[in-house]
C-alpha angles and dihedrals in degrees: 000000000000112000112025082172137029149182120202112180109206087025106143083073151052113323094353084066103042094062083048091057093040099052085041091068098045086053108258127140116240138195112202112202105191124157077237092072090037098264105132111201091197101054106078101204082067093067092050090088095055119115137194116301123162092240137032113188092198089202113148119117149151138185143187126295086208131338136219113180082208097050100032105135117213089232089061086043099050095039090057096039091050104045093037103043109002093061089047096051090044091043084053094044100052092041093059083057095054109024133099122228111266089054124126137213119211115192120187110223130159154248082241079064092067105028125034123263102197084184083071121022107169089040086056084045087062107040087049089051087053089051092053097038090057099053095037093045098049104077080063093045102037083063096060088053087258112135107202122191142155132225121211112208115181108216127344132202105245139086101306094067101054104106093064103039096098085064093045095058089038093053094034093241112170117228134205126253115230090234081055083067096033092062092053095041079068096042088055091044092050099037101102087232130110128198096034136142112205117194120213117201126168124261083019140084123261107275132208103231104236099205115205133229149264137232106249122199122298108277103041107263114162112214118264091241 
């Protein structure tokens, strides 16, 4: 069974708990890290005490009630950039310390991280940062037997949505379940692949994002990194 052990960080919650459920019945151990329960994703001595699982679920996140550019406070910037992406880049960094090759991180991104959301900019900032961390940081990781990918759900149904609830069912617009994302959080982490990005939309499978590409200089070069 893969995996015999397991970390989810914001995992007393939504989508967090859901793949802790899920592993849970298939009879993994799992270690939940949730700012609930005082682990704080964003503060890097925490993660100091974490030790090797087969699988991290790196899973925490927040975003705005409302945002204004001109009245965006630092507190509410750093808050969202360190829980979205700070506790993603310290979660990476201390897993490629501790665990063994044939591991695999799983980062929950969003569909925010490959389309804008004017409603939450900095949210969006940070979901596009996690999309571009996982497949640059893969190769490194890929050579120390670490498979690394993202999944992009569109919206879920759990707290952070709240604010626009009311519109969704208005407008019978169908949300995703957190075991929706759950499920796919375990097909990205069994799926053999590394570097990926898998949406999750609802009413459809889990799909690998095939990012297109972009025009390089004339003459074909290719650049030296």
């Amino acid at each position: 069974m893969f995996p015999e052990r397991a970390l989810v960080t914001g995992g007393a919650s939504g989508i967090g708990r859901a793949v802790v459920e899920l592993l849970e019945r298939e009879g993994a151990q799992v270690r939940s890290l949730d700012l609930a329960d005082g682990f704080d994703v964003a503060d890097p001595a925490a993660w100091a005490s974490i030790e090797a699982v087969e699988l991290a679920c790196l899973n925490a996140g927040t975003g705005l009630a409302s945002f204004d550019a001109g009245a965006l406070s630092d507190e509410e910037y750093r808050r969202v950039v360190g829980t979205n992406l700070d506790g993603v880049v310290f979660g990476v960094r201390r897993l490629a310390q501790v665990m063994q090759p044939g591991s695999a991180i799983v980062v929950t991104a969003s569909l925010a991280g490959l389309v804008p959301m004017p409603r939450d900019p900095i949210y969006t900032l940070t979901k596009h940062a996690l999309v571009g961390f996982v497949r640059s940081v893969a190769p490194d990781l890929e050579q120390r037997g670490i498979r690394i990918n993202a999944v992009a759900p569109g919206f879920v149904d759990t707290p952070l949505v709240d604010g626009m609830r009311a519109t969704f069912e208005s407008k019978g617009f169908p949300l995703l379940q957190p075991v929706d994302v759950a499920e796919a959080i375990l097909l990205a982490a069994r799926d053999g692949s590394t570097g990926d990005c898998w949406v999750v939309q609802p009413g459809r499978d889990p799909i690998r994002f095939r990012f297109p590409n972009v025009p390089g200089p004339r003459g074909g070069e290719r650049p030296p990194v």
